[in-house]
C-alpha positions in Angstrom: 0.0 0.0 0.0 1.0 3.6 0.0 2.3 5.4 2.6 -0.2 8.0 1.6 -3.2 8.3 4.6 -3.5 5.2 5.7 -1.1 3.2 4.6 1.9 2.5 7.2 1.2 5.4 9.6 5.2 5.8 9.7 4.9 8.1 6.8 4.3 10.8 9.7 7.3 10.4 11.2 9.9 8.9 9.0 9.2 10.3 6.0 8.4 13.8 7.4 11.8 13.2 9.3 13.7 13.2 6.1 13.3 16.4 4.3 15.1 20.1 4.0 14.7 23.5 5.3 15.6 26.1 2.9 12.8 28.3 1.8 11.2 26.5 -1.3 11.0 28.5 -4.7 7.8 27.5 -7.0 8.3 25.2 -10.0 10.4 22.0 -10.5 14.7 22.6 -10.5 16.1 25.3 -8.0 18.8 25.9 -10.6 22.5 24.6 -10.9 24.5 27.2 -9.8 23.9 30.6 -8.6 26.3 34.0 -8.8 28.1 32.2 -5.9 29.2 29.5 -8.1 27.4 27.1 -5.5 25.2 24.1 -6.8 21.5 24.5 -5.8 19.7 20.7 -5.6 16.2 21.1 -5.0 14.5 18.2 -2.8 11.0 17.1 -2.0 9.1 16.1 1.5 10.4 18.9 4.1 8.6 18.4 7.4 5.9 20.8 9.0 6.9 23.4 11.2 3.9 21.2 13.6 6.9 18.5 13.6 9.4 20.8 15.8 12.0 17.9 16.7 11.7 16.4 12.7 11.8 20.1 11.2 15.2 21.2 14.0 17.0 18.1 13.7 16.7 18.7 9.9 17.8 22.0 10.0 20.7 21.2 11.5 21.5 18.6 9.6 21.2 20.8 6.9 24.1 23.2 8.4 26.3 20.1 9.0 26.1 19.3 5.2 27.0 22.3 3.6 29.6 23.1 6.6 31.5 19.9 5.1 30.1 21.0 1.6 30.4 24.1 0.8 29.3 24.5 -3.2 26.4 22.7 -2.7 23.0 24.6 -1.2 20.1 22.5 -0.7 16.9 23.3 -0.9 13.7 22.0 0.4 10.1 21.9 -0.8 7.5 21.1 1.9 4.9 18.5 0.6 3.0 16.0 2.6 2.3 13.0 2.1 5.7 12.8 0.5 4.3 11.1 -2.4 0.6 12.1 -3.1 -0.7 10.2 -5.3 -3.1 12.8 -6.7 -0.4 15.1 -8.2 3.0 12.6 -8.3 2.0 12.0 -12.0 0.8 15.6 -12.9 4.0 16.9 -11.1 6.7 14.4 -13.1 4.5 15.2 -16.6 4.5 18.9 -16.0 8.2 19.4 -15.1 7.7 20.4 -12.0 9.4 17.8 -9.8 12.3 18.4 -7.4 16.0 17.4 -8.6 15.8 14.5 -5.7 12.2 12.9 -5.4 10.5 10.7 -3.0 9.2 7.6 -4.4 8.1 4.3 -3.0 8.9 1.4 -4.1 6.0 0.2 -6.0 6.2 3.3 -7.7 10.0 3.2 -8.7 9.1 0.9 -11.9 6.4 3.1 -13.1 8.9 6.4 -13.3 11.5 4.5 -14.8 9.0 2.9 -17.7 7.6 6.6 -18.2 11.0 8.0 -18.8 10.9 10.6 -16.2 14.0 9.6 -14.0 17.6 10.5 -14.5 19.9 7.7 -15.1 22.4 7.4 -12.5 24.7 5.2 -13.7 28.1 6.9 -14.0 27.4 8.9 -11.0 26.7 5.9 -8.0 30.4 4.5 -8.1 31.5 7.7 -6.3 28.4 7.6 -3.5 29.7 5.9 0.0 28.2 3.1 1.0 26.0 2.5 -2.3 27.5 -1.1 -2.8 26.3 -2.2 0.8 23.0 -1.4 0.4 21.3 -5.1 -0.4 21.2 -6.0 -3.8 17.9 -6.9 -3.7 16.2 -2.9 -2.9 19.2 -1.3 -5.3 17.6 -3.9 -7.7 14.0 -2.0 -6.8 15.5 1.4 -8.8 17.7 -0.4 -11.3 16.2 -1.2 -14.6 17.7 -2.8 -18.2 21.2 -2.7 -16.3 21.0 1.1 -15.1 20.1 2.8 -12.0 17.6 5.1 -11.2 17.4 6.0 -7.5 18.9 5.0 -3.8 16.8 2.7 -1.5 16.5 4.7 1.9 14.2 2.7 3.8 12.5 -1.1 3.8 9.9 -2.9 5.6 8.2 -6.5 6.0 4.8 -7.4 7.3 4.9 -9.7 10.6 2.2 -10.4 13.1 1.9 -8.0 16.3 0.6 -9.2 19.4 -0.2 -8.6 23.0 2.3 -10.1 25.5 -0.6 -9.6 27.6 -3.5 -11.1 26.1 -1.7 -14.2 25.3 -0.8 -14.9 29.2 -4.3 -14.1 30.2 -5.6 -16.7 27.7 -2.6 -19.0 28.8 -0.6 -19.1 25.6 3.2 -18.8 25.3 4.4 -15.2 24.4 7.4 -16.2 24.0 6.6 -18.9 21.5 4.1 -16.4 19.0 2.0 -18.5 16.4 4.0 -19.6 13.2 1.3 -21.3 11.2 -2.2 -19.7 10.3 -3.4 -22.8 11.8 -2.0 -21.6 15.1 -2.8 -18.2 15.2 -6.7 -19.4 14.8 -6.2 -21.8 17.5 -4.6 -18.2 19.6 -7.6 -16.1 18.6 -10.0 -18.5 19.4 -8.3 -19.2 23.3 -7.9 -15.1 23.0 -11.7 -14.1 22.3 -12.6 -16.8 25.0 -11.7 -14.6 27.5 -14.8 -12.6 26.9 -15.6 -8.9 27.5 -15.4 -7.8 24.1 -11.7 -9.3 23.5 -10.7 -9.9 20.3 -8.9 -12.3 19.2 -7.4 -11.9 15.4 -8.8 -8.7 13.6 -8.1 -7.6 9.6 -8.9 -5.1 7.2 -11.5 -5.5 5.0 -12.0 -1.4 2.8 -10.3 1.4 1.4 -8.0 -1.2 -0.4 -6.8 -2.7 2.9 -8.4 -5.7 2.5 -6.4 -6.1 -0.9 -3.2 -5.5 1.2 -3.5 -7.5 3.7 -5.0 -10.5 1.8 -1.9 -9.8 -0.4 0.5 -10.4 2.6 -1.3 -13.4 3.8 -1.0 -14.8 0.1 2.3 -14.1 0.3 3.2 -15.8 3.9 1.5 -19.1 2.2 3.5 -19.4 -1.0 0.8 -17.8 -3.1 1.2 -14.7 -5.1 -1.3 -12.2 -6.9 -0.1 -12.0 -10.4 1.6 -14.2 -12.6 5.4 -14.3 -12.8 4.9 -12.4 -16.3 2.8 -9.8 -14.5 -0.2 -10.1 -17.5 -2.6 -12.4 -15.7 -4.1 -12.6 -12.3 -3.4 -15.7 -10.0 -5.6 -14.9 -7.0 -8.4 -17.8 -7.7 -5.2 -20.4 -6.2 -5.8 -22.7 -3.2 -3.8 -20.3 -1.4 -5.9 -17.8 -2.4 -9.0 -19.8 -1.6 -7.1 -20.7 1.9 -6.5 -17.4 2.7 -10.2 -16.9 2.7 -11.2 -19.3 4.0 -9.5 -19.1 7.1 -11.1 -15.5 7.9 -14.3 -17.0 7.1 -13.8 -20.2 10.0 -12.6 -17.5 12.3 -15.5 -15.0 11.7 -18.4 -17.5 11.8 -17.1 -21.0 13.2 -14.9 -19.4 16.0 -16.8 -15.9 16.6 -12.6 -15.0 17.3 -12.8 -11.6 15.3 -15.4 -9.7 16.8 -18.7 -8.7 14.5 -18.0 -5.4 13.5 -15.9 -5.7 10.0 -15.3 -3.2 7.3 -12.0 -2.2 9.2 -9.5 0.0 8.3 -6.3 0.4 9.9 -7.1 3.2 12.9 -9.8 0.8 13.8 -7.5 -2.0 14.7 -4.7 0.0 16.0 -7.3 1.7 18.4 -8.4 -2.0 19.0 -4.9 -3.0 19.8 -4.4 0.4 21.5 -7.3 -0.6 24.3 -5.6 -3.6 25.0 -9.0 -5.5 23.3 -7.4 -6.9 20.8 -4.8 -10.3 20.4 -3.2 -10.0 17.1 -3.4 -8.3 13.4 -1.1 -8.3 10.6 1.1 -5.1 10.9 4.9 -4.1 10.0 7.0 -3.0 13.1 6.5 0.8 12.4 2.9 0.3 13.8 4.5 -0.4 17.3 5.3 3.4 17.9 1.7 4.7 16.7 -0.3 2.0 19.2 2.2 3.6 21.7 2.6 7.2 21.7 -1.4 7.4 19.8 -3.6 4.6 20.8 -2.7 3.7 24.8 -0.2 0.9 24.3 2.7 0.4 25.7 6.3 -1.1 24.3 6.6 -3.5 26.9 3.1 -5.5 26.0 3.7 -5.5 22.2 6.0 -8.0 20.3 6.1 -9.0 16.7 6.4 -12.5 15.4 7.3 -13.3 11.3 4.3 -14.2 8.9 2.3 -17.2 10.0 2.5 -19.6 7.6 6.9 -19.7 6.8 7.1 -18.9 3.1 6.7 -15.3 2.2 6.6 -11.9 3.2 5.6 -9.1 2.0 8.0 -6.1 1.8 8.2 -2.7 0.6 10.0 0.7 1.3 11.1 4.0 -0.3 14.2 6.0 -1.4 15.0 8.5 -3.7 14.7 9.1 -7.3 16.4 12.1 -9.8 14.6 14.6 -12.2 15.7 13.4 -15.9 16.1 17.3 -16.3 18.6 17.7 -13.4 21.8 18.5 -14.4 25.2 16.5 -13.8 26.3 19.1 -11.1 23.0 18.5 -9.1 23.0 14.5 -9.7 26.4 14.9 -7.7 25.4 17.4 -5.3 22.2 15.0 -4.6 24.2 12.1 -4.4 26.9 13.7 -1.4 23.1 14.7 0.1 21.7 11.0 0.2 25.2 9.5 1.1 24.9 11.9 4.1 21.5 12.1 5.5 20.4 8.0 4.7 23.3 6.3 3.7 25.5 6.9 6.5 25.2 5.5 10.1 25.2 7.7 12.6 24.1 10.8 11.0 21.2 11.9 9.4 18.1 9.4 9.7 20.0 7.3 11.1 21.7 9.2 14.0 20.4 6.7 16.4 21.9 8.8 19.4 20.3 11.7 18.9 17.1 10.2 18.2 17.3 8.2 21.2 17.9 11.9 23.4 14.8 12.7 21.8 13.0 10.2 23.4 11.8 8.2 19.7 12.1 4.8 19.7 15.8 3.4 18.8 15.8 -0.6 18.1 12.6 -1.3 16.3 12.9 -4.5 14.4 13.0 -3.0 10.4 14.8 -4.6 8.3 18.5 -4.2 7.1 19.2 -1.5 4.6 22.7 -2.7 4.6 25.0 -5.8 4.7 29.1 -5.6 5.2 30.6 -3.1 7.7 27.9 -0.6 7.2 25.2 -2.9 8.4 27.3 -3.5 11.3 28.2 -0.2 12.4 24.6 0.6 12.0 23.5 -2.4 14.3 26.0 -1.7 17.2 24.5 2.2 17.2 21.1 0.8 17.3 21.9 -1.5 20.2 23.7 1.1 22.3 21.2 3.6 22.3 18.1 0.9 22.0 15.3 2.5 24.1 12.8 -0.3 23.1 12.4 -3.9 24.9 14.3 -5.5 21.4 13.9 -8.9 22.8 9.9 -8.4 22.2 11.2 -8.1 18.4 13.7 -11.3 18.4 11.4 -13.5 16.6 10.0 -11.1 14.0 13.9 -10.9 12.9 15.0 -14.3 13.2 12.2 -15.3 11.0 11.6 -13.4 8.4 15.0 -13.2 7.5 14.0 -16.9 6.3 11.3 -16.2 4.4 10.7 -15.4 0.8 10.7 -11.6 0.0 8.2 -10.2 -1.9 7.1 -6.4 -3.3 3.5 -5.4 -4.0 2.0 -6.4 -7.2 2.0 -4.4 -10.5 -1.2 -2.1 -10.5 -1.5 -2.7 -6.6 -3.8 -0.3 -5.5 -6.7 -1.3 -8.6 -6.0 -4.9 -7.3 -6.4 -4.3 -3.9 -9.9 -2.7 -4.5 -11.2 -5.6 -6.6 -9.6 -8.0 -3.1 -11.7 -5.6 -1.2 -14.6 -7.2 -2.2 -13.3 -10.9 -1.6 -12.3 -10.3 1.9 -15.4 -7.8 2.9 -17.2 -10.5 1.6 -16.3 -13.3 3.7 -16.0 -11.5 7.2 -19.5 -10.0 6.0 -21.9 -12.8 4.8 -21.8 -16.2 6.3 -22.8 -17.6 3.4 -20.4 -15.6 1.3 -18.7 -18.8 -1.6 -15.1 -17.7 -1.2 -13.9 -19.7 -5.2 -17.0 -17.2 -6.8 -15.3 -14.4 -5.0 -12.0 -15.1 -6.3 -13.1 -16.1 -9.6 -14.3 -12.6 -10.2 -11.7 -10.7 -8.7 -9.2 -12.6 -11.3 -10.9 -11.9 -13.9 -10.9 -8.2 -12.8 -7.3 -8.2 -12.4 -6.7 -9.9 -16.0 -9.1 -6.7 -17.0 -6.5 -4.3 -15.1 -3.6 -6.3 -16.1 -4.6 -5.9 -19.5 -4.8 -1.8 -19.6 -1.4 -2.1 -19.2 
């Protein structure tokens, strides 16, 4: 899904966290040089003034920059979401993009195909620290052998859970559930309690049903499209399993409450009350449920996907207008290397972060492998400010499972799944292969659009 509103309610804080502070000039480029003879790079996403500690720490990350660089001025241009998806194609057509531009990953492809992204070929073998990042999110902005942006962030989906719920319904925290077979068996043991608990809850509108029933596809072997990406694959027995499943735990068990049509703020207020066992969620979720919704670190822990063979992934980074010149692609480049590329400073100055009371040691995944990634983990673990054994499992495990990004055309897929899953948590009698024999042939129609 898109960070956009709902999706991944991290977009708040991390992507609003990553941004500039320069007074922003209308239009796309800032220009390459001025009377000064300094380069001016033009980037996207600057944080409100609302976020004070985002908007300061940026600021002076901005002075430590050009300090160390001092030909290059950067300038930021305040836009949130990040990416919204209701001017990102209006703004790449009409020119008017930044020089450096936030893009997530499902979108990197779609740039790229439309020729609106600078090739950055020539210019990576002289950015720090571009060779550590995993091969497989570089491969995310690379295309026909070139490359087209710098990963800056990842994610996977895993289960969350309440420490709490599962002692009072005498299950193991420590040993979370590792098959879907198992997590209905928790629910079930979890809604028992009575009082309005809940055992397992999901989304089921506003294309959340689609995501979800994506990621649950995904930790069953399954996938969405075919491997040529021209016809669905949905109507599967994982696909039917994956339904059916919500279906046994909505009307055999009664484990995930009656009131359906969720979207994500209903289950993370769920969660928040401490009504609520388990949901699919990726680790930025744990902050939210905290400092939003009444939770607290100590009660929440994160386990990998139920079912051992997939997870779903995605992330974001940084992409170049095709119009910026070489002086800014180089000026950009020193920019990223500094403030996501490099441990310790930037996003990922883990120290002062943790002096500003945000959480340091949350379970995401490694940008990095090598040194880098080392350096990066021994920063995270001395200023940890989070119970990171609460997270062991999540990382042991899904760093065995299969990683997989969103689908082609994901969000027009994920409002034909809508239907599937609203279905089945919404009528008892709902026939789960009809359901999914429809929404494939809607996602061969979309598919086919091109």
């Amino acid at each position: 899904m898109r960070r956009s509103g709902f999706r991944r309610a991290r977009t708040a804080v991390l992507a609003s966290a990553f941004t500039l502070t320069a007074v922003a000039a209308c239009g796309g480029s800032g220009g390459d040089s001025g009377a000064d003879g300094r380069t001016r790079v033009t980037v996207n996403c600057m944080p409100p003034k609302s976020a004070k500690i985002d908007r300061k720490n940026f600021e002076d990350d901005i002075r430590t920059f050009e300090k160390a660089n001092p030909d290059i001025d950067v300038i930021g241009r305040d836009a949130f979401p990040c990416q919204d998806p209701k001017t990102f194609d209006a703004k790449l057509a009409g020119g008017q993009m930044e020089d450096v531009f936030y893009t997530y990953f499902t979108d990197a492809r779609h740039v790229i195909d439309i020729n609106q992204a600078a090739d950055i070929t020539s210019y990576v073998k002289d950015m720090k620290g571009y060779g550590d990042i995993q091969r497989s999110l570089r491969d995310v902005y690379s295309a026909g052998g070139k490359v087209y942006g710098i990963p800056r962030t990842n994610y996977s989906m895993g289960l969350l859970y309440s420490k709490k719920l599962f002692e009072r319904a005498g299950l193991d925290p420590s040993t979370p559930p590792a098959t879907w077979e198992e997590v209905r068996a928790a629910a079930k043991k979890i809604a028992a309690l009575g009082d309005g608990y809940v055992g397992y809850a999901d989304y089921s509108a506003q294309n959340q049903g689609g995501w979800h029933f994506t990621a649950a596809m995904y930790s069953r072997g399954g996938d969405i499209v075919t491997a040529d990406g021209k016809k669905g694959a949905v109507d599967s027995p994982e696909g039917r399993a994956v339904l059916a499943n919500l279906h046994a735990m909505r009307w055999e068990d009664d484990s995930m409450g009656s009131k359906q049509l969720l979207v994500l703020n209903d289950v993370q207020q769920m969660m928040g009350s401490g009504k609520l066992g388990m949901y699919l969620a990726a680790p930025d979720n744990v902050p939210i449920l905290v400092k939003e919704k009444g939770a607290s670190y100590d009660d929440l822990a994160l386990a990998p996907m139920p079912g051992g063979r997939g997870t779903l992934i995605g992330g974001d980074g940084y992409m170049f207008n095709k119009k910026a010149t070489p002086a800014q692609i180089e000026a950009g480049l020193k920019w990223l290397e500094f403030q996501t590329n490099t441990p310790g400073t930037g996003l990922n100055d883990w120290k002062r972060a943790s002096e500003a009371k945000a959480p340091v040691g949350m379970p995401e995944p490694r940008l990095w492998s090598g040194a880098r990634d080392g350096r990066d983990q021994q920063l995270k673990k001395r200023y940890a400010n989070v119970p990171v054994e609460n997270y062991r499992s999540f990382l042991d495990g899904s760093a065995r499972l299969t990683a997989k990004l969103e689908p082609p055309k994901a969000q027009q897929i994920y409002s034909v799944l809508d239907g599937a899953v609203s279905a089945v948590l919404t009528k008892e009698d709902a026939d789960a292969g009809r359901l999914l024999e429809d929404a494939q042939s809607k996602i061969d129609e979309i598919l086919a659009r091109g």
